[in-house]
C-alpha positions, 0 to 999 in steps of 0.5 A: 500500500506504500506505493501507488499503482494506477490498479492498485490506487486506494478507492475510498476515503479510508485506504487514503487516510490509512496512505496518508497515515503510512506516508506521515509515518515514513516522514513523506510529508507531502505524499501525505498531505496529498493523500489526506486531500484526497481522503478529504475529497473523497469523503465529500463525494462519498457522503452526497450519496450515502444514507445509512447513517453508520457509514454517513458518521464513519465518512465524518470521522474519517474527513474530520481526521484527515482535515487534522492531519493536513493542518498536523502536517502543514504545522510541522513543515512551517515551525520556525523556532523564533528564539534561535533567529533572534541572536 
């Protein structure tokens, strides 16, 4: 699930938000972004078309966990530790 195959790419928000989770723990930051977009992305449409309403909060968990991760990451990439700049 490391690599990205056009027959073997994730299908739905989960199997994007667990890539993101591989990609983040392998330190592939931006693959991650990339792919917790795509579980956010992925969630959205899922949503629109679902009306059982365990999978509808499963679909939820899984958007709001991504959006968290993308906001994680995008935090860690621009720290800037401000006592180390000011000499």
């Amino acid at each position: 699930m490391t690599e990205k195959k056009s027959n073997n790419e994730p299908r739905s928000a989960s199997e994007w938000y667990d890539l993101g989770c591989v990609y983040r723990k392998n330190g592939e930051f931006g693959e991650a972004v990339n792919a917790f977009r795509a579980a956010i992305e992925e969630a959205g449409a899922q949503m629109q078309l679902v009306d059982d309403a365990d999978l509808l909060e499963r679909l939820v968990s899984v958007r709001e966990k991504a959006e968290a991760s993308v906001g994680l990451i995008l935090r860690i990439t621009s720290f800037v530790n401000k006592d180390l700049m000011n000499p």
